[in-house]
PDB file of N, H, CA, C and O in Angstrom:
ATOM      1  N   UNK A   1     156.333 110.277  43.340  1.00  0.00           N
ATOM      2  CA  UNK A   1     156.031 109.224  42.399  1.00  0.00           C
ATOM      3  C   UNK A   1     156.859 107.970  42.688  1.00  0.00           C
ATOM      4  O   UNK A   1     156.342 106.875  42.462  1.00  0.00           O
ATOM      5  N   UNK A   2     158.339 108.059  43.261  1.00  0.00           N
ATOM      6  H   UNK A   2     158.759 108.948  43.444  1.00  0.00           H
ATOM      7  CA  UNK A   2     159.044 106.861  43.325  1.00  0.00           C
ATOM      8  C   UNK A   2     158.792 105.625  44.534  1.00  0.00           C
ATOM      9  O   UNK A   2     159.323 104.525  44.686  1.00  0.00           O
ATOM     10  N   UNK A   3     157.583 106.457  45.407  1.00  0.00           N
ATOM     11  H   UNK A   3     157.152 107.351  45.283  1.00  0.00           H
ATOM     12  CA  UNK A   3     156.934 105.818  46.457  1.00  0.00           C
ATOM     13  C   UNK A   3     155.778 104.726  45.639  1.00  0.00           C
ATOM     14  O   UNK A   3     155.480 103.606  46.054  1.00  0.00           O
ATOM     15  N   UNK A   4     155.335 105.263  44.616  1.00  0.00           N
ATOM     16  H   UNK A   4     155.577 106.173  44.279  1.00  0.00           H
ATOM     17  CA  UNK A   4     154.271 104.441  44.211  1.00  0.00           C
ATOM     18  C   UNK A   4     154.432 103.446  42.988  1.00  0.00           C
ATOM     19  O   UNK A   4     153.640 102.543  42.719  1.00  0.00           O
ATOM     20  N   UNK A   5     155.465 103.727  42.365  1.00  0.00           N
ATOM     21  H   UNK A   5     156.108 104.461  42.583  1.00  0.00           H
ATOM     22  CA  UNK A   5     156.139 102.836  41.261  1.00  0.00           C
ATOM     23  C   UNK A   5     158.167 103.240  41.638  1.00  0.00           C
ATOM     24  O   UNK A   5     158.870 104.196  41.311  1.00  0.00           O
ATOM     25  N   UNK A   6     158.415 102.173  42.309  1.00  0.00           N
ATOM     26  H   UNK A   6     157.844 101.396  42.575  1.00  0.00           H
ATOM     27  CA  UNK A   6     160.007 102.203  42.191  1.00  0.00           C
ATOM     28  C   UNK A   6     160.732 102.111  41.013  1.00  0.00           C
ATOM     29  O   UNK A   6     160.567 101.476  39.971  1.00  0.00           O
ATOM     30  N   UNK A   7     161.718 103.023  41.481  1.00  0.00           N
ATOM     31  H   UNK A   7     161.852 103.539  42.327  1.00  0.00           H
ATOM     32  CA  UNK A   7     162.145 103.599  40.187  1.00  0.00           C
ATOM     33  C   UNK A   7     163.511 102.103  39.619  1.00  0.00           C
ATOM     34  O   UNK A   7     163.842 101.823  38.467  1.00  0.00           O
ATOM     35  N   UNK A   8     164.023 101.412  41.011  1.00  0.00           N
ATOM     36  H   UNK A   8     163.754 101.639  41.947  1.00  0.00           H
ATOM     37  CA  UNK A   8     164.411 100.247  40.990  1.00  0.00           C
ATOM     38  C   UNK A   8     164.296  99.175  39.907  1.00  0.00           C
ATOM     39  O   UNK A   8     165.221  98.630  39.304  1.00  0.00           O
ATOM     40  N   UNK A   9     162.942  98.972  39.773  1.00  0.00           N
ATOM     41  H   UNK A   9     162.191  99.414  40.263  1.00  0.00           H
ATOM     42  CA  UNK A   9     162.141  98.407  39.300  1.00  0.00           C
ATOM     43  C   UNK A   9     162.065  97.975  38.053  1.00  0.00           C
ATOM     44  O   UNK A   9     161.579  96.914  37.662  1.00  0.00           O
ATOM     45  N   UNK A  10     162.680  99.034  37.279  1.00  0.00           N
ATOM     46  H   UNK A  10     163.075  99.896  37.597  1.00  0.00           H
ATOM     47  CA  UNK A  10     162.490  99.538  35.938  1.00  0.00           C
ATOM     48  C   UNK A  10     162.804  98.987  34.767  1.00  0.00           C
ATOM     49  O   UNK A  10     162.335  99.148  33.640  1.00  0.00           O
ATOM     50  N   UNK A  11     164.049  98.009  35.369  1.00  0.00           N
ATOM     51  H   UNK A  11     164.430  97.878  36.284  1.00  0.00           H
ATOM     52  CA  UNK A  11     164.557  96.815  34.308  1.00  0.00           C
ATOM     53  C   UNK A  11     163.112  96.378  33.763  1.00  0.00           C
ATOM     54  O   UNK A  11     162.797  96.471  32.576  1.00  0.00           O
ATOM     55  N   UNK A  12     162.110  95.795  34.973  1.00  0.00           N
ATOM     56  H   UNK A  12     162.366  95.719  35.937  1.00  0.00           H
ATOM     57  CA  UNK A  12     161.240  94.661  34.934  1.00  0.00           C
ATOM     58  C   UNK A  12     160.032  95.024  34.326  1.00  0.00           C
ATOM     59  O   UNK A  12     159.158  94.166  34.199  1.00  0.00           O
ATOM     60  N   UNK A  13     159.785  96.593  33.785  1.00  0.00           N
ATOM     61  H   UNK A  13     160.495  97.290  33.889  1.00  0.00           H
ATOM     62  CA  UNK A  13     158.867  96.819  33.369  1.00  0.00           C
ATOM     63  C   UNK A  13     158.892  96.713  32.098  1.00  0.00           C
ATOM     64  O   UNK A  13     159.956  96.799  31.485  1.00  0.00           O
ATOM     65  N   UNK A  14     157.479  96.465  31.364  1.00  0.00           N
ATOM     66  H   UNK A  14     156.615  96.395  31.862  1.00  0.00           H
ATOM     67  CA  UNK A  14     157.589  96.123  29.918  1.00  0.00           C
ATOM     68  C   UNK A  14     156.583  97.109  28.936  1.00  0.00           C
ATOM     69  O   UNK A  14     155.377  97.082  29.181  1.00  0.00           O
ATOM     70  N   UNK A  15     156.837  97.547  28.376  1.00  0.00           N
ATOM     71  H   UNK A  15     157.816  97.569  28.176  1.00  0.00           H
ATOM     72  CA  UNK A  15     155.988  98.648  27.492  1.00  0.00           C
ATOM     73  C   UNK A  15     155.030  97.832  26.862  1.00  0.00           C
ATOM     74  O   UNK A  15     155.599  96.803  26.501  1.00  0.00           O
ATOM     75  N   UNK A  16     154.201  97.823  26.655  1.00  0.00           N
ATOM     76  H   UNK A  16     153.739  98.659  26.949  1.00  0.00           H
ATOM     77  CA  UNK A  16     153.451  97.256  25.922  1.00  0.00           C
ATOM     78  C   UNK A  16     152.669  98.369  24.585  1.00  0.00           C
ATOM     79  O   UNK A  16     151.643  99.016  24.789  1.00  0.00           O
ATOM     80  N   UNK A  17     153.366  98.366  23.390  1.00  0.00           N
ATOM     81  H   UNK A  17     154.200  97.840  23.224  1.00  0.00           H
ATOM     82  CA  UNK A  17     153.413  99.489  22.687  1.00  0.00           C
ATOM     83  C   UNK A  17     151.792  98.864  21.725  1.00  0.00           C
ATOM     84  O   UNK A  17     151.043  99.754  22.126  1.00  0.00           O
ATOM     85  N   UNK A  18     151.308  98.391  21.232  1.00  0.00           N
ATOM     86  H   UNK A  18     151.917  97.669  20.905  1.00  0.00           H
ATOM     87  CA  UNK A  18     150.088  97.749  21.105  1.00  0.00           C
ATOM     88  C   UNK A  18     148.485  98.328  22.010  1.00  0.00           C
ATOM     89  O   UNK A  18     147.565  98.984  21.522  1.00  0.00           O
ATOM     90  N   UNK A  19     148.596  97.892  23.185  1.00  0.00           N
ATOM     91  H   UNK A  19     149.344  97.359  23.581  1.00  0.00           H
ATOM     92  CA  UNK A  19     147.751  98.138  23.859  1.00  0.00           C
ATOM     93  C   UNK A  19     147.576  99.520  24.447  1.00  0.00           C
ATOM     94  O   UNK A  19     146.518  99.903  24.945  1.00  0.00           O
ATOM     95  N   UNK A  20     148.655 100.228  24.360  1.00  0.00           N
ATOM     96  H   UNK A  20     149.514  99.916  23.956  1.00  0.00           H
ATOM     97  CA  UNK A  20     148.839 101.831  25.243  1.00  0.00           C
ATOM     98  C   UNK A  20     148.469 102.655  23.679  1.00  0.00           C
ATOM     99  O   UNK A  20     148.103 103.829  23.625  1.00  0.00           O
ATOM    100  N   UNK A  21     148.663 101.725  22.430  1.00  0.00           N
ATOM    101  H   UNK A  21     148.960 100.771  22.474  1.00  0.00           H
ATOM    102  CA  UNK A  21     148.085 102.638  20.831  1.00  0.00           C
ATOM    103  C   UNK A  21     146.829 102.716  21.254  1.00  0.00           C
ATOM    104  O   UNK A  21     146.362 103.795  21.619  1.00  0.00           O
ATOM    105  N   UNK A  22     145.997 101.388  21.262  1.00  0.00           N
ATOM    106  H   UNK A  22     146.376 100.511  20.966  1.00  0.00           H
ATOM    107  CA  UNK A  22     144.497 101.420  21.525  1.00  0.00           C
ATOM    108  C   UNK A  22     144.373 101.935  22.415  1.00  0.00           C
ATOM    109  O   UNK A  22     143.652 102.895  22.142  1.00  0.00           O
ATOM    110  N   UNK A  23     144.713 101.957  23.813  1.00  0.00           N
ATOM    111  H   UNK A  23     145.299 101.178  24.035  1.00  0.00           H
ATOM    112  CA  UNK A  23     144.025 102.615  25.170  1.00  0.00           C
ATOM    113  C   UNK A  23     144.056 104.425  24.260  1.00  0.00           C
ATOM    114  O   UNK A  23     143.003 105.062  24.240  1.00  0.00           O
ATOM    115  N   UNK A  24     145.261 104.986  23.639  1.00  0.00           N
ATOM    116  H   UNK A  24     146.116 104.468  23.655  1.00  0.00           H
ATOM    117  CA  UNK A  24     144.851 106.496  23.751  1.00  0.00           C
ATOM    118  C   UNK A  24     144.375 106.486  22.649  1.00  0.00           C
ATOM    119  O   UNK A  24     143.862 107.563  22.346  1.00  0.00           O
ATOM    120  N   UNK A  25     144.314 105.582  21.771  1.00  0.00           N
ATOM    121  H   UNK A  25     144.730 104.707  22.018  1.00  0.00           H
ATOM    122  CA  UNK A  25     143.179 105.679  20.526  1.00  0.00           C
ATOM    123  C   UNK A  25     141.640 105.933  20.701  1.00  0.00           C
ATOM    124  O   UNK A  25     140.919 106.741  20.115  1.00  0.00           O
ATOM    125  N   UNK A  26     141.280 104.827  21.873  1.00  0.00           N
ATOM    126  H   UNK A  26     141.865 104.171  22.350  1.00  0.00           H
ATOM    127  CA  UNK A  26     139.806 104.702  22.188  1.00  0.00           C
ATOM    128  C   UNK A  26     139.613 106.063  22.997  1.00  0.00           C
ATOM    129  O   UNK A  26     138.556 106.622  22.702  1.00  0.00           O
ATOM    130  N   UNK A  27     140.335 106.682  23.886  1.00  0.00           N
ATOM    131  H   UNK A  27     141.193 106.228  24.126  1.00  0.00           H
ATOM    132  CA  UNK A  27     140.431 107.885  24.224  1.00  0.00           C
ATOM    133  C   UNK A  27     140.357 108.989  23.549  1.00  0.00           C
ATOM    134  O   UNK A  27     139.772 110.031  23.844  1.00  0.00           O
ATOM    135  N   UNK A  28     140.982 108.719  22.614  1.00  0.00           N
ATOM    136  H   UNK A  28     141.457 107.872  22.374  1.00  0.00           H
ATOM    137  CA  UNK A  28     140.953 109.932  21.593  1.00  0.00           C
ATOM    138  C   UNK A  28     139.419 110.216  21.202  1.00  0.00           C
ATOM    139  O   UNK A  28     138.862 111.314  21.244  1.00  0.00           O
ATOM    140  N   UNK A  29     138.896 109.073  20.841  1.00  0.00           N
ATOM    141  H   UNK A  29     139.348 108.182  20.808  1.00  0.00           H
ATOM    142  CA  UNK A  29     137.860 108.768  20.601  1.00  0.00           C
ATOM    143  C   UNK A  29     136.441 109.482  21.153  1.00  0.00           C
ATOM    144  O   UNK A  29     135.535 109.848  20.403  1.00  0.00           O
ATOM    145  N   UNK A  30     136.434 109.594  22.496  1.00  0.00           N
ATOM    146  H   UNK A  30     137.170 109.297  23.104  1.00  0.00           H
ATOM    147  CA  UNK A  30     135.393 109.829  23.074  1.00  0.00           C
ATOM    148  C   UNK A  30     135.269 111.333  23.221  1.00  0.00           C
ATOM    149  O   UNK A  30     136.095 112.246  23.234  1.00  0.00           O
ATOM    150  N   UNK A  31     134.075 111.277  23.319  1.00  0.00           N
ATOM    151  H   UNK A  31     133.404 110.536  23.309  1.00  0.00           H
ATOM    152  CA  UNK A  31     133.641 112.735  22.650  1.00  0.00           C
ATOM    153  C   UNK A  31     133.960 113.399  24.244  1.00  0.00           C
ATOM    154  O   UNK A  31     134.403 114.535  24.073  1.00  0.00           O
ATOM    155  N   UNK A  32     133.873 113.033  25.851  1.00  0.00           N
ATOM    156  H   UNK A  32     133.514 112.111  25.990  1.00  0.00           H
ATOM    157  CA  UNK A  32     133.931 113.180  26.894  1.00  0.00           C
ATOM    158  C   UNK A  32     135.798 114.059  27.426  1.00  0.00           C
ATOM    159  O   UNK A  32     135.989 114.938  28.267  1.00  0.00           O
ATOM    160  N   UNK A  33     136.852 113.324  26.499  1.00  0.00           N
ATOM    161  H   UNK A  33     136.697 112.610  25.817  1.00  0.00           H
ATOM    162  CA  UNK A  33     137.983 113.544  26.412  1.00  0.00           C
ATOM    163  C   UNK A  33     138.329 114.671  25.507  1.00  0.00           C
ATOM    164  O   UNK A  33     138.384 114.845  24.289  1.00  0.00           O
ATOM    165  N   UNK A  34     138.586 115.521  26.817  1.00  0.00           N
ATOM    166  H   UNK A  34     138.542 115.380  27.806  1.00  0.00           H
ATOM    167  CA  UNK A  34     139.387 117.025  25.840  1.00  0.00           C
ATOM    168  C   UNK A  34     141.265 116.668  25.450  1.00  0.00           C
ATOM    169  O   UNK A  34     142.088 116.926  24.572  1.00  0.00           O
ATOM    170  N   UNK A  35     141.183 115.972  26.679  1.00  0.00           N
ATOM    171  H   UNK A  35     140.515 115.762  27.393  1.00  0.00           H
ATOM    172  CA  UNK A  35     142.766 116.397  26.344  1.00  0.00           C
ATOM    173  C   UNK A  35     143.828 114.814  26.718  1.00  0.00           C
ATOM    174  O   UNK A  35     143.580 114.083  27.676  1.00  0.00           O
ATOM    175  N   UNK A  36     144.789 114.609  25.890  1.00  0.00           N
ATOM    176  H   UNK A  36     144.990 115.203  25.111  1.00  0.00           H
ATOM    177  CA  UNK A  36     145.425 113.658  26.404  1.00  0.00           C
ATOM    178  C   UNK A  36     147.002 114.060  25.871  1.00  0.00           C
ATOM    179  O   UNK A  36     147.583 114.126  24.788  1.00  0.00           O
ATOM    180  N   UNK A  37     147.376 114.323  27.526  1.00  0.00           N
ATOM    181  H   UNK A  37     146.904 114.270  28.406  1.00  0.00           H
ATOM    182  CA  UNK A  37     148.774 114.147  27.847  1.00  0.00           C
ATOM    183  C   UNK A  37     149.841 112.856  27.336  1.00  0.00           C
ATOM    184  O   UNK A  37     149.677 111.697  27.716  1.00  0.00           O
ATOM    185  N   UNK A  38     150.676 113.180  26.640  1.00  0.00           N
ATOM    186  H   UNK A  38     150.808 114.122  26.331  1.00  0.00           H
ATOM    187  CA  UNK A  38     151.610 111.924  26.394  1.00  0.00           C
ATOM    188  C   UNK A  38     153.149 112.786  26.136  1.00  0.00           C
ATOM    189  O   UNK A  38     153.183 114.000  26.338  1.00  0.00           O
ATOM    190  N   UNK A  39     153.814 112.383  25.890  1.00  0.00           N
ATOM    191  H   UNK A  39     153.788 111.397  25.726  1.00  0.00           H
ATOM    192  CA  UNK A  39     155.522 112.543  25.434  1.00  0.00           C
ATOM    193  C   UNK A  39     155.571 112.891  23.555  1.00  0.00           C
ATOM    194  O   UNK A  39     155.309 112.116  22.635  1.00  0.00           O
ATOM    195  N   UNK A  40     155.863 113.858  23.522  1.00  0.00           N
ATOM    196  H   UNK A  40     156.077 114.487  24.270  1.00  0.00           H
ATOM    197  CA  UNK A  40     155.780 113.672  21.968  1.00  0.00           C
ATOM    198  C   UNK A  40     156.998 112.098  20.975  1.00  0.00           C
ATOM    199  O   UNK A  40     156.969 111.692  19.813  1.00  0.00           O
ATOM    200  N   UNK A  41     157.587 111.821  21.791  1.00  0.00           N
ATOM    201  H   UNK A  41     157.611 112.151  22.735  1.00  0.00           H
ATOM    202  CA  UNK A  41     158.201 110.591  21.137  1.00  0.00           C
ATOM    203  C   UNK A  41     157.767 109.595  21.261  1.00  0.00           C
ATOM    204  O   UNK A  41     158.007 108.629  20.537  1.00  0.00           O
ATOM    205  N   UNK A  42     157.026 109.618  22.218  1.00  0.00           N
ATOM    206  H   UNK A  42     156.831 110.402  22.806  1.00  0.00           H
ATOM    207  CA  UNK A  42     155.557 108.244  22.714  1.00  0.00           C
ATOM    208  C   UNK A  42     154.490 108.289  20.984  1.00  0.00           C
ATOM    209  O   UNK A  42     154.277 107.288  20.301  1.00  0.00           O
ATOM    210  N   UNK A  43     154.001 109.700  20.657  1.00  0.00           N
ATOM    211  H   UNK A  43     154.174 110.513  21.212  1.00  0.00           H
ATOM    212  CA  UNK A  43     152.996 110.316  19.859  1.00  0.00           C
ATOM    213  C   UNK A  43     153.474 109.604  18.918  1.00  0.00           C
ATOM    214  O   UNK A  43     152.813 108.672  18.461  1.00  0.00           O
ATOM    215  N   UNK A  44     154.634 109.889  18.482  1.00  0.00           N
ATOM    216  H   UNK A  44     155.171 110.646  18.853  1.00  0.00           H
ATOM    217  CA  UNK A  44     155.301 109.629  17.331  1.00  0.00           C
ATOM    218  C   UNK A  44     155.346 108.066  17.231  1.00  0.00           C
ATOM    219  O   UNK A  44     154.494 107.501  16.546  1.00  0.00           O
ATOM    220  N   UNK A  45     156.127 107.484  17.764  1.00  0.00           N
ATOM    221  H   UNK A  45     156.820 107.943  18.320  1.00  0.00           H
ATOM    222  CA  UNK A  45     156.401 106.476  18.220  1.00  0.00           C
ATOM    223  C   UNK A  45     155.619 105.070  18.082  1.00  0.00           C
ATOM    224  O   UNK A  45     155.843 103.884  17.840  1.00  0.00           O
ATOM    225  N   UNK A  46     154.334 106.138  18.452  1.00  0.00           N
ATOM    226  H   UNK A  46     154.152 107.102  18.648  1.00  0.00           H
ATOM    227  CA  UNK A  46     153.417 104.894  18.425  1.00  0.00           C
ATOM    228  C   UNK A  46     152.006 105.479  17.361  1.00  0.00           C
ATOM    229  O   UNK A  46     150.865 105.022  17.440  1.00  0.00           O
ATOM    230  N   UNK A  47     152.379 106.400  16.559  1.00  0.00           N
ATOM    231  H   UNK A  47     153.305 106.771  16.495  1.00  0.00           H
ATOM    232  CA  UNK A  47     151.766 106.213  15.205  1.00  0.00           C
ATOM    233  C   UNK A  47     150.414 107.209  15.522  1.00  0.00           C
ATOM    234  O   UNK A  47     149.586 107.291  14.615  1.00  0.00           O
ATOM    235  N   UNK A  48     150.238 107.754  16.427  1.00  0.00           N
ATOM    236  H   UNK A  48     150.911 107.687  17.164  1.00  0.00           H
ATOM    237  CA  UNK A  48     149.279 108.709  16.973  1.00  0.00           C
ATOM    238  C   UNK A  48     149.119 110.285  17.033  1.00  0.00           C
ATOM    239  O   UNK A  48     149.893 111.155  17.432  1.00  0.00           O
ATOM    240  N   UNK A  49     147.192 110.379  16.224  1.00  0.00           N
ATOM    241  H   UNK A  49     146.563 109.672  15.900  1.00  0.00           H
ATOM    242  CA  UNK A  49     147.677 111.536  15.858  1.00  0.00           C
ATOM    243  C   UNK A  49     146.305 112.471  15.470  1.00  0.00           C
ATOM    244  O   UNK A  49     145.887 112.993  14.437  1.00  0.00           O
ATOM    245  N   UNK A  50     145.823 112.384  16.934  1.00  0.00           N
ATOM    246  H   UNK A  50     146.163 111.959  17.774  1.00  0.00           H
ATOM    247  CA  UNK A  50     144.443 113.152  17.032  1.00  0.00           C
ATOM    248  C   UNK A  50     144.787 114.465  18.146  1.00  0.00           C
ATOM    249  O   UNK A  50     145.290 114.454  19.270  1.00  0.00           O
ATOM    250  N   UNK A  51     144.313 115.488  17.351  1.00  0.00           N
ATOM    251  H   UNK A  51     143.905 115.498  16.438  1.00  0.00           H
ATOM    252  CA  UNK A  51     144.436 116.933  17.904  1.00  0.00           C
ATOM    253  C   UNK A  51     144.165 116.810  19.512  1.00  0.00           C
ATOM    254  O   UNK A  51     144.827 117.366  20.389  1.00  0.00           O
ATOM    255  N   UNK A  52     143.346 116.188  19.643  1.00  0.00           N
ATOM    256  H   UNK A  52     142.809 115.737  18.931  1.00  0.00           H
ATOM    257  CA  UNK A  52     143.143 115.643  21.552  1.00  0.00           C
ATOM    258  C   UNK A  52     144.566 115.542  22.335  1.00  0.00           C
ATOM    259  O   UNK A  52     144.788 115.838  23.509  1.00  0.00           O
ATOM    260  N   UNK A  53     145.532 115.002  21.284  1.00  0.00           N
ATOM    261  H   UNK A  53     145.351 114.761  20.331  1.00  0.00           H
ATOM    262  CA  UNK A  53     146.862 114.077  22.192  1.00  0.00           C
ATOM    263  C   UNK A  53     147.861 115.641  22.155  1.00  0.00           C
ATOM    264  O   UNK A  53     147.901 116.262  21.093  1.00  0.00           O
ATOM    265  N   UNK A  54     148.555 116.125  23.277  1.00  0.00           N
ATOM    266  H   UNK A  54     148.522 115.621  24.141  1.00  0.00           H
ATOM    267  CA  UNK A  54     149.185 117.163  23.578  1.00  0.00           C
ATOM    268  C   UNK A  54     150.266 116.920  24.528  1.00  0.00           C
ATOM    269  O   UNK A  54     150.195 116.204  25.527  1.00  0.00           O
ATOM    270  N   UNK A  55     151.353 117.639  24.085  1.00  0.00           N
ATOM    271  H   UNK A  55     151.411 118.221  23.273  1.00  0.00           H
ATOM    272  CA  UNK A  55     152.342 117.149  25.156  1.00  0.00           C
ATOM    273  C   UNK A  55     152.031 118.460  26.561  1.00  0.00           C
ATOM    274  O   UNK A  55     151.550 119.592  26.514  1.00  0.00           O
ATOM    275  N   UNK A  56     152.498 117.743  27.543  1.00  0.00           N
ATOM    276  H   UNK A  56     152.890 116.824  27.581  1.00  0.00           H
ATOM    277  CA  UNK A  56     151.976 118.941  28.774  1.00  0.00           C
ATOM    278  C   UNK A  56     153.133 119.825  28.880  1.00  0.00           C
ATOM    279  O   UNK A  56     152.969 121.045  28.879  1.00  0.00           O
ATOM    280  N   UNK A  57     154.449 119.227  28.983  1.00  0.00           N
ATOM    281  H   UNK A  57     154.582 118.236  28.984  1.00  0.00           H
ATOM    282  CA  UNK A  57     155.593 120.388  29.432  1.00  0.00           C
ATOM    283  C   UNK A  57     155.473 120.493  30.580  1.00  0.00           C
ATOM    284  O   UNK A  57     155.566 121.680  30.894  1.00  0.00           O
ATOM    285  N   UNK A  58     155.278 119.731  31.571  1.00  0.00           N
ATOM    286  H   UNK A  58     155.202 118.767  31.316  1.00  0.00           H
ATOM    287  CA  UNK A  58     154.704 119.778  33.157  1.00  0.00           C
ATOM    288  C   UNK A  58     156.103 119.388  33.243  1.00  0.00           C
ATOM    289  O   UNK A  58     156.424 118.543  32.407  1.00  0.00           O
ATOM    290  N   UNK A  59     157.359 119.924  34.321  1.00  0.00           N
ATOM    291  H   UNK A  59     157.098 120.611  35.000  1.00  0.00           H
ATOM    292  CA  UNK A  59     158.663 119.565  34.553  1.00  0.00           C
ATOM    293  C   UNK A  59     158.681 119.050  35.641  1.00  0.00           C
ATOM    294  O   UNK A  59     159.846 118.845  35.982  1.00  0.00           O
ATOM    295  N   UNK A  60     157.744 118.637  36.594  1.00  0.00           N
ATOM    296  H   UNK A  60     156.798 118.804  36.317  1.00  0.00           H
ATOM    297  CA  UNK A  60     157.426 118.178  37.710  1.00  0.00           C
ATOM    298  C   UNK A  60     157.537 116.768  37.434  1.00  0.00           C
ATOM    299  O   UNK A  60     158.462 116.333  38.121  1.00  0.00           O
ATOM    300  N   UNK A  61     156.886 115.633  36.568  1.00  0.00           N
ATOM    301  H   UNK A  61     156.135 115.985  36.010  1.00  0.00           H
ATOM    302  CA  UNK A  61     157.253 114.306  36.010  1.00  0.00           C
ATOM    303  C   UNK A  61     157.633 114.074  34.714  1.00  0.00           C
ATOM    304  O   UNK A  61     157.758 115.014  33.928  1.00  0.00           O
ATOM    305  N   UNK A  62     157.800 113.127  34.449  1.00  0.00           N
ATOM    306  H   UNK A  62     157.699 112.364  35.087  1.00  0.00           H
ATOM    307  CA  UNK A  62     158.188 112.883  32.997  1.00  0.00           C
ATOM    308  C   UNK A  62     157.057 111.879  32.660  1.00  0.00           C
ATOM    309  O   UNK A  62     156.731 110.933  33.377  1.00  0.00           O
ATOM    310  N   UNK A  63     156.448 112.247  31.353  1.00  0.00           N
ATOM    311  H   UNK A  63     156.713 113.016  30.771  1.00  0.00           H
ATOM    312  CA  UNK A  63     155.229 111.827  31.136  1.00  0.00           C
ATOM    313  C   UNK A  63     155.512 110.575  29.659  1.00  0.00           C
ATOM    314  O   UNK A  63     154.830 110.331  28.663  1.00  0.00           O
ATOM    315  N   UNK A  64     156.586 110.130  30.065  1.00  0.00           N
ATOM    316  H   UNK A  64     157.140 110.328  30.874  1.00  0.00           H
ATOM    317  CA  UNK A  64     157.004 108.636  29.215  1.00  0.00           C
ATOM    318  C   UNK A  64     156.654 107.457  29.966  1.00  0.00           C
ATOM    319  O   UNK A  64     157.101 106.447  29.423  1.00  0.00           O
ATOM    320  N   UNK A  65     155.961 107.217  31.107  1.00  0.00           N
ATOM    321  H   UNK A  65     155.598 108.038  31.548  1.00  0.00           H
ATOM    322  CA  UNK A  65     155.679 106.088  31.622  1.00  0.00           C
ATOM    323  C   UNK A  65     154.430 106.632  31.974  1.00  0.00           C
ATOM    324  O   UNK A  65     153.804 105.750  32.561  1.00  0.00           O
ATOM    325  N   UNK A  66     153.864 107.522  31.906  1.00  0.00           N
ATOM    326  H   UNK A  66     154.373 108.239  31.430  1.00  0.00           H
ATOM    327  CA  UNK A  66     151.959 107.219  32.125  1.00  0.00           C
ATOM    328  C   UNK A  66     151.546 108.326  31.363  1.00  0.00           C
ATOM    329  O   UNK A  66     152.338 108.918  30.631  1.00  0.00           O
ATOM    330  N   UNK A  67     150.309 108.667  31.484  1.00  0.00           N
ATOM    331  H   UNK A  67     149.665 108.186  32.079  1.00  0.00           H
ATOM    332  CA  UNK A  67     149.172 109.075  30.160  1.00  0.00           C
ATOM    333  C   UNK A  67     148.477 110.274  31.617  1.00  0.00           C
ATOM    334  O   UNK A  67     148.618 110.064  32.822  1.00  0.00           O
ATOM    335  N   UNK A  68     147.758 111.468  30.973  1.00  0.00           N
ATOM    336  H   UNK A  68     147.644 111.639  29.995  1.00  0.00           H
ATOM    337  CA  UNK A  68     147.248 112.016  31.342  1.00  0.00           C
ATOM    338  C   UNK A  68     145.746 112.385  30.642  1.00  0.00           C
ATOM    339  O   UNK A  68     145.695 112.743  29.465  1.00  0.00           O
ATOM    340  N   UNK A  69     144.717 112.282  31.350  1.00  0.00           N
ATOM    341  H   UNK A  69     144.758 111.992  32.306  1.00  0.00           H
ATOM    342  CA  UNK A  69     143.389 112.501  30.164  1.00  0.00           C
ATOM    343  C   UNK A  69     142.403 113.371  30.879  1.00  0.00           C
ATOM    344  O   UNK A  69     141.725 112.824  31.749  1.00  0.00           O
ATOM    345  N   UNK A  70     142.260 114.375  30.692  1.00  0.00           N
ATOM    346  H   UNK A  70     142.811 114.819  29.985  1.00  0.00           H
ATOM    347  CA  UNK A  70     141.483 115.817  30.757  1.00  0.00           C
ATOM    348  C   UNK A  70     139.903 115.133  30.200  1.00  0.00           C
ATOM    349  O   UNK A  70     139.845 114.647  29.071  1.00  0.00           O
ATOM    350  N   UNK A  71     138.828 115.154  30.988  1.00  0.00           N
ATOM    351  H   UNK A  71     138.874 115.549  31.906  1.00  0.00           H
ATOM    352  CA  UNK A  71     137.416 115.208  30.482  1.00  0.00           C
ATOM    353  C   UNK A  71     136.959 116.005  30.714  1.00  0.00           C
ATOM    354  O   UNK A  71     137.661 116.840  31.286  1.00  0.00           O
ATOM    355  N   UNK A  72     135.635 116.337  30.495  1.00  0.00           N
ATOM    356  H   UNK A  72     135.065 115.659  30.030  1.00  0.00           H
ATOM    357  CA  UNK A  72     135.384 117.508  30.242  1.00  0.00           C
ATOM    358  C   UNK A  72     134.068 117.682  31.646  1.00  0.00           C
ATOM    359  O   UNK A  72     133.484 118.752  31.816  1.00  0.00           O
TER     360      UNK A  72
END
């Protein structure tokens, strides 16, 4: 992963807590989406709270800087 987003970097990145509500909101949404991966302090965090949104427990990344979405 640190090949494709430097981990360097990181000062410069900016959350945008607004638009990442709607992106897994509208996700939540669709009848196509079984499953969406997030951080449970992301869940919380950002006020979200459809049975769809699941934390993975995958110890391989840390799933506080991107989203995972299972269709079906």
């Amino acid at each position: 992963m640190e090949r494709i987003v430097p981990q360097n970097k990181k000062p410069d990145y900016i959350f945008d807590a607004k638009r990442t509500t709607e992106l897994v909101t509208i996700l939540s949404r669709n009848k196509a989406v079984e499953k969406i991966f997030i951080e449970p302090h992301l869940k919380k965090r950002l006020g979200l709270s459809s049975p769809k949104i699941r934390f993975h427990g995958c110890q391989a990344v840390r799933h506080d800087d991107h989203v995972h979405v299972q269709i079906y």
